[in-house]
C-alpha positions in Angstrom: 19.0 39.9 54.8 15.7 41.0 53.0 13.4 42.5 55.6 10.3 40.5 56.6 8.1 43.2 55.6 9.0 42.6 52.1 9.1 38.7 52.1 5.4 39.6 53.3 4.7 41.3 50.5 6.3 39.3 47.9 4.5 36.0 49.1 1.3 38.4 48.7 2.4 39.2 45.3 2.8 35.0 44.6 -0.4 34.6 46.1 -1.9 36.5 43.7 0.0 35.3 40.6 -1.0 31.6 41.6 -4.8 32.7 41.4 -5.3 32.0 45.3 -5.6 35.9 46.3 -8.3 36.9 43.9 -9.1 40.5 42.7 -11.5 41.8 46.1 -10.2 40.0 48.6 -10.0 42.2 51.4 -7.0 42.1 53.3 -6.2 43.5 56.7 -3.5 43.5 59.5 -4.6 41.0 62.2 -5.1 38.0 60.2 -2.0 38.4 58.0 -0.2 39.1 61.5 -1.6 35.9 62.8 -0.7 34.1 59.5 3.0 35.1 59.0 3.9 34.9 62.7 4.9 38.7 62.9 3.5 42.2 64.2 0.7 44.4 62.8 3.1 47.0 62.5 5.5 44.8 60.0 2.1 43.8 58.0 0.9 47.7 57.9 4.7 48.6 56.3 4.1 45.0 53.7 0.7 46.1 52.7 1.5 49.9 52.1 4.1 48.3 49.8 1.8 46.5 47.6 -0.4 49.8 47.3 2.7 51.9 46.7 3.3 49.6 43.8 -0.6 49.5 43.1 -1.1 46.2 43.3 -3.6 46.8 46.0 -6.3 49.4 46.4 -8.0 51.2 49.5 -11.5 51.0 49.4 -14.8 52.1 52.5 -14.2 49.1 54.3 -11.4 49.0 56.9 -7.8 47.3 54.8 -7.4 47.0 51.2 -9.1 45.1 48.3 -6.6 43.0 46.1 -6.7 44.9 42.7 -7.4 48.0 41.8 -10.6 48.4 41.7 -12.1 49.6 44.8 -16.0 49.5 43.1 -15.7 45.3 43.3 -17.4 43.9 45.6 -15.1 42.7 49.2 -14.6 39.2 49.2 -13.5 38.2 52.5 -12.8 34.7 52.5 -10.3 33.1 55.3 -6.6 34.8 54.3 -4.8 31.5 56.4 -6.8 29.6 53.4 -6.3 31.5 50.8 -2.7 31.4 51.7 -2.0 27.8 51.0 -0.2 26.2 48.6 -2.3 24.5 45.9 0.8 23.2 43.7 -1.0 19.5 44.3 -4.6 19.9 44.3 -6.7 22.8 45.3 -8.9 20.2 46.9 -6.1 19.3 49.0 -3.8 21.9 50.0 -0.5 21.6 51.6 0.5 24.2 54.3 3.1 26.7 54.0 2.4 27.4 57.8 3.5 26.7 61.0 1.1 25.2 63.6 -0.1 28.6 64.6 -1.2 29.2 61.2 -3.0 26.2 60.3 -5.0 26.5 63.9 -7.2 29.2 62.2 -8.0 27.2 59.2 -8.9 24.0 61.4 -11.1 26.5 63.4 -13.2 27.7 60.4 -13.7 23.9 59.4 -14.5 22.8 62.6 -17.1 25.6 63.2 -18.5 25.6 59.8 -19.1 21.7 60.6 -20.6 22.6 64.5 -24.1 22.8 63.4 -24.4 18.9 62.3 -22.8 16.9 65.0 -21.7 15.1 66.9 -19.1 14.1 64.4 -15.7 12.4 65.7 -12.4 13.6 64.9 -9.6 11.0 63.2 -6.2 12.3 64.3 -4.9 10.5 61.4 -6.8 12.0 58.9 -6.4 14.8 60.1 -2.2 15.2 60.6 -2.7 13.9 56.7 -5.6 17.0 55.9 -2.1 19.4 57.4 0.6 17.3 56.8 2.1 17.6 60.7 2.9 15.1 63.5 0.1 13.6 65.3 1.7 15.4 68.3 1.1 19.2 66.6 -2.7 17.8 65.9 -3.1 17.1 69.6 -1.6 20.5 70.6 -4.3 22.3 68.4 -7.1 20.0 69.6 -6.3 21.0 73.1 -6.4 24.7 72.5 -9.5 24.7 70.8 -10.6 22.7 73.6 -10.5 25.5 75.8 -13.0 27.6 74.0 -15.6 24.7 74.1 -14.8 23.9 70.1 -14.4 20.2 70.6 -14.5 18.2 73.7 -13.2 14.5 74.5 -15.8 12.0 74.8 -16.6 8.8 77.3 -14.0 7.0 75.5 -11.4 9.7 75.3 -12.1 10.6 71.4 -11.6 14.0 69.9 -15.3 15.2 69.1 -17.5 18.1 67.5 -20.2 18.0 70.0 -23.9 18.6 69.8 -24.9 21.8 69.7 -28.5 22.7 70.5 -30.5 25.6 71.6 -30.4 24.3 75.2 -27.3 24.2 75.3 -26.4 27.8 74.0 -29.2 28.9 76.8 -26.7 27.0 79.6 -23.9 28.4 78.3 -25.5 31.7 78.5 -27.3 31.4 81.8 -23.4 30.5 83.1 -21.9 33.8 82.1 -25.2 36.1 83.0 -24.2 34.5 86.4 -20.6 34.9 86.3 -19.2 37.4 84.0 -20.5 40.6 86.2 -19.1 39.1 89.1 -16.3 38.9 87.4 -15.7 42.2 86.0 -17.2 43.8 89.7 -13.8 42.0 90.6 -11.2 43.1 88.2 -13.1 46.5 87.2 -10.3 48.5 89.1 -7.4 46.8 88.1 -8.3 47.2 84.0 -5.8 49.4 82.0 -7.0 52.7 81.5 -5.7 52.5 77.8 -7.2 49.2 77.4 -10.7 50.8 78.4 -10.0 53.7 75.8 -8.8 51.5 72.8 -12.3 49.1 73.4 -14.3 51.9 73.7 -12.6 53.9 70.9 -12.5 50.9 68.4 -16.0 50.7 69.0 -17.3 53.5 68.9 -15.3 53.6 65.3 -16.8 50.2 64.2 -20.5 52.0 65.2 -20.2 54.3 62.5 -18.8 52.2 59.9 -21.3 51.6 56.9 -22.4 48.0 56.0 -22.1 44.5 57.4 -19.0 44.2 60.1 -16.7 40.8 59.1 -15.7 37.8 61.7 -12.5 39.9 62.6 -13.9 42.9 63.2 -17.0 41.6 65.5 -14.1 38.7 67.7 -11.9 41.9 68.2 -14.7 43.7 69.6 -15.8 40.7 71.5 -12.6 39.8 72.5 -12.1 43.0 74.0 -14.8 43.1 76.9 -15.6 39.2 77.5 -11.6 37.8 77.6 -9.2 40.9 77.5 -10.7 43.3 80.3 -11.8 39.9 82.2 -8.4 38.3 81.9 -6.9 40.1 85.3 -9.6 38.0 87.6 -7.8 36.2 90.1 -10.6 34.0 90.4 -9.0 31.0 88.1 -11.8 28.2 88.6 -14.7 31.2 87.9 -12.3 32.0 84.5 -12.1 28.5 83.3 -15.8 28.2 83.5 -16.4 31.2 81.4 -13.5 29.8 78.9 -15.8 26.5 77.9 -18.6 29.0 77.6 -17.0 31.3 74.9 -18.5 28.8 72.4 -21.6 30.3 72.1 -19.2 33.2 70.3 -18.7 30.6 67.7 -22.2 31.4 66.2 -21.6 34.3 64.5 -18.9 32.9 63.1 -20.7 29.9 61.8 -23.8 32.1 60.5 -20.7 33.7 58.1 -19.5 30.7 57.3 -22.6 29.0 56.1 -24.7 31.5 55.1 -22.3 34.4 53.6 -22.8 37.1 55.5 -22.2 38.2 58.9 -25.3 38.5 61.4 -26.6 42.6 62.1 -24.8 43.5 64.7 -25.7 47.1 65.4 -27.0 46.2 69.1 -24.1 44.4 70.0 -21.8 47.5 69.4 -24.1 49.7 71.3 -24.3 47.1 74.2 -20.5 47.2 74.2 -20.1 50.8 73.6 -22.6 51.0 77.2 -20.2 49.3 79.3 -16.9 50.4 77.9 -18.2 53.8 78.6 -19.7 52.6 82.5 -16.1 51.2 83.1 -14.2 54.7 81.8 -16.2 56.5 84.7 -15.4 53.9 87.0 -19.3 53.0 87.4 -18.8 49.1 87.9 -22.0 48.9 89.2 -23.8 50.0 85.8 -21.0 48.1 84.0 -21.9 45.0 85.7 -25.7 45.4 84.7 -25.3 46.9 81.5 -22.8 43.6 80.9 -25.8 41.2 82.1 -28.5 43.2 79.8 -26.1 42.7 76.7 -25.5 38.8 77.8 -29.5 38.4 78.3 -29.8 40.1 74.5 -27.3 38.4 73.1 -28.5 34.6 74.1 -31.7 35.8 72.6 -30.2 36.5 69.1 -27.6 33.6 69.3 -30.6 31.0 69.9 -32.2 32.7 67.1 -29.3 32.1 64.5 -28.7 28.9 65.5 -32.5 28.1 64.4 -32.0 29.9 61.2 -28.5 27.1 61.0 -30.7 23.8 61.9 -32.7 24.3 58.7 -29.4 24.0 56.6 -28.5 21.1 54.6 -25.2 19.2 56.0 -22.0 20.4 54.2 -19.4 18.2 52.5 -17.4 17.6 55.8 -13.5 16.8 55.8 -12.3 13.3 55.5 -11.2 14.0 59.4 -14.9 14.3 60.7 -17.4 11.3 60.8 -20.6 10.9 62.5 -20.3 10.2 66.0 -22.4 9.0 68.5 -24.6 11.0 71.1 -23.7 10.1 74.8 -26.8 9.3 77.2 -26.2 13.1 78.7 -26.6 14.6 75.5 -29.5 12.7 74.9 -31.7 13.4 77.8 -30.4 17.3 76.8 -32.1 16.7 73.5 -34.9 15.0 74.8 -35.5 18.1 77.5 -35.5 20.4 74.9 
């Protein structure tokens, strides 16, 4: 049997020779993980293959650039995209995935399109955009459900919803309440080790030179506001603060539509503050150093979303059309 670290790397190596991996895309161990089902230790042994054979290059970011040149600039495009077979159209890929990796690439769309609802989802269109069973499309709807993505309306329809500066304020003013009660809670029952990695891995991410990708700023997000809260036995105060992840979203769609990732300098340090409250056992100045850094961060989330409402609609998949706003979301609007 070949092992799967090399049937990793050889559908890298295809990847490339069909065009869809092109010379400085970055590639690193999570998302590759995520894509091919396996471990980050199995992806770390498939991509020091490829730069063994030189087929990949290191370079001052954190992974490798395909190619090898390390002086071109990163490309760091979705690799769950890239990964796709294009043998009919590249307008219309077909997956090569299972459900778990076509999630991501529904994710990106979905966000990218977040900005410019409400817009309903067609669960036809949509098992014809992946080519699975209506069932597998309702599975993924319902987990990106529970990070606030899409919602189902009045009439039990898949939507995008509206997104508005009130809203990302609510959402905010919900965790500022919430999120240091939680973490006073579960403060003395978070790993040690988990504490160290966060605080390590940020620490590291703090020194690193230039703009931070998606991955890098959801691992490090991931880390203090699901991770270390994940132990509350609180489950109704957990769900709450689930829905409310969507203001993390907004990052991600400032990459998406604009490029680039947002500065994110002052949400490291903020982390860095608590991570380092919580390894000397101080919950109380982990509790208010995690409200400061949820008072800054709805301040520079509202802000990106104005710099998003001045952006022209993108080409949206056959799966989205315009929906309607409910009488709730209106009087929202209307407040705001």
């Amino acid at each position: 049997m070949i092992p799967r670290y090399i049937s990793i790397s050889q559908a890298i190596k295809d990847a490339m020779v069909a065009g869809r991996l092109e010379t400085g895309q970055v590639l690193t161990e999570e998302p590759l993980a995520r894509h091919f089902g396996t471990s980050r230790t199995t992806v770390r042994k498939a991509l020091a293959e490829l730069h063994s054979e030189k087929i990949i290059t290191r370079f001052e970011g954190r992974g490798f650039l395909v190619g090898t040149d390390s002086s071109v600039p990163p490309r760091r495009d979705s690799i769950e995209q890239v990964l796709f077979d294009s043998t009919a159209s590249r307008s219309v890929p077909r997956a090569l995935s299972n459900p778990d990796q076509i999630l991501p690439v529904l994710r990106d769309e979905l966000i990218r399109a977040l900005p410019f609802g409400p817009l309903q989802i067609n669960e036809s269109k949509l098992t014809e955009r992946f080519s699975v069973s209506r069932s597998v499309v309702r599975d993924m709807l319902t987990q990106l459900r529970s990070s606030g993505i899409v919602e189902k309306n009045e009439r039990s329809k898949w939507v995008l919803p509206v997104l508005t500066a009130l809203d990302v304020r609510n959402h905010y003013q919900l965790r500022i309440l919430l999120e240091p009660v939680a973490l006073a809670e579960v403060a003395p029952y978070i790993e040690k080790s988990h504490i160290e990695r966060a605080l390590a891995r940020a620490r590291e991410l703090d020194r690193q030179e230039g703009d931070l990708n998606a991955e890098d700023i959801s691992e490090i997000e991931d880390a203090l506001h699901v991770l270390a809260l994940s132990g509350c036995r609180n489950d109704h105060l957990l769900k709450i603060l689930q829905k409310s992840r969507l203001v993390l979203a907004i990052n991600e769609m400032f990459r998406l539509l604009l490029g680039r990732s947002p500065e994110t300098s002052r949400l490291i340090s903020e982390h860095i503050a608590v991570f380092e409250a919580l390894a000397r056992n101080d919950t109380a100045a982990a509790g208010s150093l995690l409200e400061f850094h949820l008072l800054e961060a709805r301040e520079r989330t509202c802000k990106r979303l104005q710099t998003l409402a001045v952006l022209l609609p993108p080409k949206l998949p056959s799966y989205l059309t315009p929906g309607t706003i409910s009488i709730s979301q209106a009087a929202l609007i209307y407040r705001e």
